[in-house]
N, C-alpha and C positions, 0 to 999 in steps of 0.2 A: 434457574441455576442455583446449586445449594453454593454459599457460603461457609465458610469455615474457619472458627479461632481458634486459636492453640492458646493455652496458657500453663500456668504450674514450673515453669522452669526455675532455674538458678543456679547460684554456688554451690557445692557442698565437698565436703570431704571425700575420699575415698572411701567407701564400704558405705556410706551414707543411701538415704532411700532420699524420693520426691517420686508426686502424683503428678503425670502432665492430664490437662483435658482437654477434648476439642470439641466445642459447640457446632454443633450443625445447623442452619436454616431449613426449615423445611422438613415436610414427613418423609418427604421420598428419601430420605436416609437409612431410615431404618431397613429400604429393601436391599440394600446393596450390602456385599462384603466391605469389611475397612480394616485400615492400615494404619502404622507408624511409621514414621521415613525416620532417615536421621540423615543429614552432611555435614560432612566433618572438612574444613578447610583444607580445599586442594584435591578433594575426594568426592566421590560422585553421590547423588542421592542413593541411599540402601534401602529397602525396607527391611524392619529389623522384628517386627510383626503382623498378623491380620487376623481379623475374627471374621466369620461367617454372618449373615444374616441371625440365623439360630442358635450363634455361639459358639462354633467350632475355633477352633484356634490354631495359630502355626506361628511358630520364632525361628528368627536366623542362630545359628546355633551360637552368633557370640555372644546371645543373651537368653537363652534356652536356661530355663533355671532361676533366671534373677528377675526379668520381667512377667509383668503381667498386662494382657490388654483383656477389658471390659468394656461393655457397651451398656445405654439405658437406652431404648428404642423407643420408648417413652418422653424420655425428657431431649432425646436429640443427640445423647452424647455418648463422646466415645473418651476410653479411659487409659492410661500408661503408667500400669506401678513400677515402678524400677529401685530395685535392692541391689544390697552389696555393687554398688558402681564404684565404675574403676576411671581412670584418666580418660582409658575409651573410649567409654563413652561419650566425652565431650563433643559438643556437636549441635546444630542447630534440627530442632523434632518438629515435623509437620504428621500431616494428617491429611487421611485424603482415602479415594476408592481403592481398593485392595488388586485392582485389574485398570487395564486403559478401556474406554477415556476416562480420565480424570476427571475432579472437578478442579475449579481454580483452585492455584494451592495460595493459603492461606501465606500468611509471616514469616510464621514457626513460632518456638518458644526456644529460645536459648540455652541448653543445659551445661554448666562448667564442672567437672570434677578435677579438685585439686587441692589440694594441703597447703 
């Protein structure tokens, strides 16, 4: 069963950027699509992107334009640039298969936007 950590979150301002990562255990990572979630208190998990095995990419359109997901299939890991964020954003980002079944989902990594 792959494992998976989130990290990179935080404070920031509005319009501010942050990189989340999520480490993978395990090669069989690299075969599968993957994903960013985000729950935001009181709200249900979203996916808010995914990338293909080969790098194809899709975003929810309320971050079509500000994020970006990357993958190293190499080193295990998967990537979430996120620019220009807004309060919105706010919300706790996991990581996980882009499709069910899942794997276990990790913590997440906390993100605040706020002034």
């Amino acid at each position: 069963q792959v494992q998976l950590v989130e990290s990179g979150g935080g404070l920031v301002r509005p319009g501010g950027s942050l990189r989340l990562s999520c480490a993978a255990s395990g090669s069989i990572f690299r075969i599968y699509a993957m994903g960013w979630y985000r729950q935001a208190p009181g709200k249900q998990r979203e996916l808010v992107a995914s990338i293909t095995n080969d790098g194809s990419t899709n975003y929810a359109d309320s971050v079509k334009g500000r994020f970006t997901i990357s993958r190293d299939n190499v080193k295990n890991m998967l990537y979430l640039q996120m620019n220009s964020l807004k309060p919105e954003d706010t919300a706790v980002y996991y990581c996980n298969r882009a499709t069910t079944p899942y794997f276990y989902w990790g913590q997440g990594t906390q993100v605040t936007v706020s002034s």
